[in-house]
C-alpha positions in Angstrom: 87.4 -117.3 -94.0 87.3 -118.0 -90.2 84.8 -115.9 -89.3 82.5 -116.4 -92.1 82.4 -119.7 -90.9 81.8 -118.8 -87.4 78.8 -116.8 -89.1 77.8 -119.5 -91.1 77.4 -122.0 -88.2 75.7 -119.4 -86.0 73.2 -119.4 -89.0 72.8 -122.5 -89.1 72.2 -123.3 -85.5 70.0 -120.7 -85.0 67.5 -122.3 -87.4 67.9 -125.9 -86.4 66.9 -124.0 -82.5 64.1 -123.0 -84.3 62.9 -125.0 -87.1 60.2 -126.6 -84.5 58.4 -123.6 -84.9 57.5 -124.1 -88.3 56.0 -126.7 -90.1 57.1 -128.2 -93.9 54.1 -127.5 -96.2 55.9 -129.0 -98.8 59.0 -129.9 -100.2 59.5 -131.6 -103.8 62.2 -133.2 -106.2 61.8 -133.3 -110.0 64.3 -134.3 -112.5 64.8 -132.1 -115.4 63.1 -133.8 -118.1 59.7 -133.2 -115.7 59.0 -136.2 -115.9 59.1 -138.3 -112.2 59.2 -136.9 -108.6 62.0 -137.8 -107.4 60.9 -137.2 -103.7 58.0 -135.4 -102.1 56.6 -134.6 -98.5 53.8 -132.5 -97.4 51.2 -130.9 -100.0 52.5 -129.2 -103.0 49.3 -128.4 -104.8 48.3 -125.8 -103.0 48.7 -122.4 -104.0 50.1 -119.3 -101.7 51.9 -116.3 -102.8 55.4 -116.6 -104.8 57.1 -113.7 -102.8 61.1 -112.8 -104.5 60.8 -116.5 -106.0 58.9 -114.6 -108.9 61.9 -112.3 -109.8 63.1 -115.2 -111.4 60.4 -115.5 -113.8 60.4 -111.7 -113.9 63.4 -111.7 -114.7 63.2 -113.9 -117.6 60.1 -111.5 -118.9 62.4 -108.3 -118.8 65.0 -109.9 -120.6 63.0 -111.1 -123.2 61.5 -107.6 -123.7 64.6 -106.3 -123.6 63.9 -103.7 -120.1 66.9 -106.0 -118.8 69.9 -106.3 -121.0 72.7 -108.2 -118.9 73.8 -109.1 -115.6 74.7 -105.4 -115.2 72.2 -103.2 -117.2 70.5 -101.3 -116.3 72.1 -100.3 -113.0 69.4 -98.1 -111.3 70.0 -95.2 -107.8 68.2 -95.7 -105.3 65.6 -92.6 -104.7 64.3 -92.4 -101.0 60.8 -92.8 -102.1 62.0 -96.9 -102.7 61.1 -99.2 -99.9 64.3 -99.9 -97.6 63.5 -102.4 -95.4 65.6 -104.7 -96.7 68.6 -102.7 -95.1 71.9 -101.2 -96.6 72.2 -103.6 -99.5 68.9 -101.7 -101.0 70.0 -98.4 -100.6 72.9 -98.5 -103.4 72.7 -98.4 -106.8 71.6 -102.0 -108.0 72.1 -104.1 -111.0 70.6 -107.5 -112.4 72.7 -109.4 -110.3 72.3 -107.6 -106.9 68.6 -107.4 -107.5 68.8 -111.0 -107.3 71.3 -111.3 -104.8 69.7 -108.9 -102.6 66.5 -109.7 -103.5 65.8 -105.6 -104.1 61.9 -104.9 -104.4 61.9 -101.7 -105.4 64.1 -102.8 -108.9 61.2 -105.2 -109.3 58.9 -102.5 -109.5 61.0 -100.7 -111.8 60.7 -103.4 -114.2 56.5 -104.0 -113.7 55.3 -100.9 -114.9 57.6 -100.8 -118.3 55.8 -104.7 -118.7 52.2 -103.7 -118.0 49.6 -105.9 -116.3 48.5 -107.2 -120.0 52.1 -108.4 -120.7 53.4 -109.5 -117.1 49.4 -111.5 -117.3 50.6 -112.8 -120.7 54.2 -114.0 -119.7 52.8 -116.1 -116.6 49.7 -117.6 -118.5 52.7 -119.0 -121.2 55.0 -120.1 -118.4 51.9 -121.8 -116.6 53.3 -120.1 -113.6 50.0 -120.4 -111.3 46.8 -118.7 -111.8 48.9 -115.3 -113.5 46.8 -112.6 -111.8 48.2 -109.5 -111.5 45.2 -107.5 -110.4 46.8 -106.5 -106.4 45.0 -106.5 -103.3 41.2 -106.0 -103.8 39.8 -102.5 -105.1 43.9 -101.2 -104.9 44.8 -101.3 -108.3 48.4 -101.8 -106.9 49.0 -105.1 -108.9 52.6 -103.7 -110.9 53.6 -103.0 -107.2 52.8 -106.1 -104.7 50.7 -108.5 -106.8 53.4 -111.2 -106.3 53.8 -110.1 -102.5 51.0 -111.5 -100.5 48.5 -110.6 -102.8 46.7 -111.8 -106.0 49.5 -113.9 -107.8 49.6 -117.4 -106.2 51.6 -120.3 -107.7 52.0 -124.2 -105.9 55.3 -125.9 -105.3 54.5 -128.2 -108.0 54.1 -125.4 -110.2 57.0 -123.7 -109.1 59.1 -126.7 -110.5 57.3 -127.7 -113.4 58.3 -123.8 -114.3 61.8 -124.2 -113.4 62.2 -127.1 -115.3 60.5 -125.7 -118.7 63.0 -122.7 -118.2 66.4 -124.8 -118.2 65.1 -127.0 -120.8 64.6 -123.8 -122.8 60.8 -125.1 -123.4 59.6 -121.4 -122.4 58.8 -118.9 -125.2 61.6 -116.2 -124.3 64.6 -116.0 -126.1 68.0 -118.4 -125.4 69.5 -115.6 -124.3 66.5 -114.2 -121.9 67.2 -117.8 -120.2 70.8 -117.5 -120.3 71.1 -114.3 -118.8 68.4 -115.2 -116.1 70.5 -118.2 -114.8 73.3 -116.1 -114.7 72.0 -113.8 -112.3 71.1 -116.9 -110.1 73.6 -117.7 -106.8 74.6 -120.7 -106.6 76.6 -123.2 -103.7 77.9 -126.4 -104.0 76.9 -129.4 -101.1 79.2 -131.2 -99.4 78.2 -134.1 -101.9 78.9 -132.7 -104.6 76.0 -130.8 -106.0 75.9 -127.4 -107.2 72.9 -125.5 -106.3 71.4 -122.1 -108.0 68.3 -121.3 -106.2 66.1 -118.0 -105.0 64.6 -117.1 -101.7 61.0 -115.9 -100.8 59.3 -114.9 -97.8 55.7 -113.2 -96.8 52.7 -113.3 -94.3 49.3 -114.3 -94.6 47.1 -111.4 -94.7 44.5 -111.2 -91.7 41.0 -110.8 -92.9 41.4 -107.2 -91.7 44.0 -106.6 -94.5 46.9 -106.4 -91.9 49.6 -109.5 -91.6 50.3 -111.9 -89.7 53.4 -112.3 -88.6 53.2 -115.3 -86.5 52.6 -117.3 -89.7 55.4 -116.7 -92.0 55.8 -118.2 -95.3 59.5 -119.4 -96.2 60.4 -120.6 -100.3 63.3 -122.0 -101.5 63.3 -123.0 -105.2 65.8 -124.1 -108.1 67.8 -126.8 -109.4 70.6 -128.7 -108.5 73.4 -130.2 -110.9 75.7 -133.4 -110.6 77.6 -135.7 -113.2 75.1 -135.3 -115.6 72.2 -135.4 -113.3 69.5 -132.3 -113.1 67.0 -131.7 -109.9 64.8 -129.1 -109.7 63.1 -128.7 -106.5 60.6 -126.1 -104.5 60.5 -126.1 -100.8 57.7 -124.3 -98.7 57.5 -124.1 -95.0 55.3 -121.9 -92.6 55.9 -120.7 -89.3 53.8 -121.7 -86.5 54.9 -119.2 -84.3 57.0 -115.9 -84.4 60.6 -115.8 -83.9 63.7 -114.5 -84.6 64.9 -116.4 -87.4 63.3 -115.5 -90.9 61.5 -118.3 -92.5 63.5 -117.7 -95.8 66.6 -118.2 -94.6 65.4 -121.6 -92.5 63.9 -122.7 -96.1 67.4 -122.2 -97.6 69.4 -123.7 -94.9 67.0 -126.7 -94.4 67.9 -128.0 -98.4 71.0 -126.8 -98.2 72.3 -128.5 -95.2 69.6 -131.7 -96.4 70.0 -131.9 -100.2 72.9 -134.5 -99.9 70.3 -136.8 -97.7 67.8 -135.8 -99.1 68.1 -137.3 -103.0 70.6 -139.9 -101.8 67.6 -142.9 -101.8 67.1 -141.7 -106.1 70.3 -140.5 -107.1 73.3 -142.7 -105.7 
């Protein structure tokens, strides 16, 4: 317990040292019911790329067609062929729940091909998750592999919660249980204050007009909801680096609300 501690506060200093290099695009509030912000700074119409914040709606499509059946089938090798940047945790076998908790790409793009562009376009269009394109990166018919990753499918923070909340009020048309085995797979923490949080990462880089990225301009996501006596948040929060560093912008989007939440909703929820 010591030592995750010690880890924990490294963590957390580490992207206080650095959160000057980024900049808050936008960071919003919503209750439940969708219907009053609660808080917002920044812009949060915009659109940029969803990055891993779209497994959870992918998710909730390979439920509902049944490719996903619960938080531990299908359990899938991984085949060297699979991208491995993401370390050691991608190179096991991986489940429901550790592609979430992992946040495994290449089990995404297990699950994209046995949906099909028509279906996966279909799903988003009914969730009103931003503009639903799957086509990929121009002229690379590559849209089942990265279209959510820097690439054609863009969604806004505003979006982002007007989805989440549809999909805890069960007002999305999936099954109950395609919902309830989603927010299963979700991790969650509680706040000093009380809250419990369930919530996913993303994080990707612009593309240069030359097709390559840059990496000095990092986008960071963290998006989900938040529970308390009663009370339901959801909430999307975008930042962007303005330089590059060592920290990852994900993880500085995910410690920022997590180490802020408390303050953060204190004015609107006493």
């Amino acid at each position: 317990m010591k030592k995750q501690s010690v880890a924990l506060a490294l963590v957390i200093s580490l992207c206080v040292s650095t959160q000057g290099a980024a900049r808050t695009i936008c960071t919003i509030v919503m209750d439940e019911a969708a219907v009053e912000i609660m808080h917002q700074t920044g812009v949060c119409d915009n659109r940029v790329t969803p990055a891993s914040t779209f497994k959870i709606a992918l998710a909730l499509m390979g439920y509902d067609a049944g490719i996903l059946q619960d938080s531990h089938r299908p359990a899938l090798p991984f085949r060297e062929s699979y991208p491995d940047w993401g370390g050691d945790s991608w190179r096991k076998t991986t489940d429901p729940e550790r592609w979430m908790r992992y946040s495994v790409v290449w089990y995404s793009r297990q699950i994209t091909p046995l949906l099909g562009t028509s279906l996966l376009t279909q799903y988003a269009t009914d969730f009103d998750y931003g503009n639903a394109d799957f086509n990929g990166d121009f002229a690379q018919s590559n849209g089942l592999e990265r279209a959510w990753m820097s690439s054609s499918l863009q969604i806004s923070p505003r979006e982002q919660v007007n989805f989440l909340s549809r999909m805890i009020r069960n007002d999305l048309p999936v099954s109950v249980e395609a919902t309830d085995r989603t927010l299963a797979i979700i991790e969650s923490t509680e706040t000093s204050g009380g809250w419990r949080i369930w919530g996913k990462t993303g994080a990707a880089y612009p593309r240069r007009d030359t097709g390559s990225f840059d990496y000095t301009s990092g986008w960071g996501w963290f998006v989900g909801w938040a529970k308390r006596d009663g009370t339901t948040l959801v909430f999307a929060h975008l930042l962007q680096d303005e330089r590059r560093h060592g920290a990852s912008p994900v993880l500085r989007a995910k410690v920022t609300i997590l180490a802020g939440f408390d303050d953060l909703v204190s004015e609107v929820v006493p």
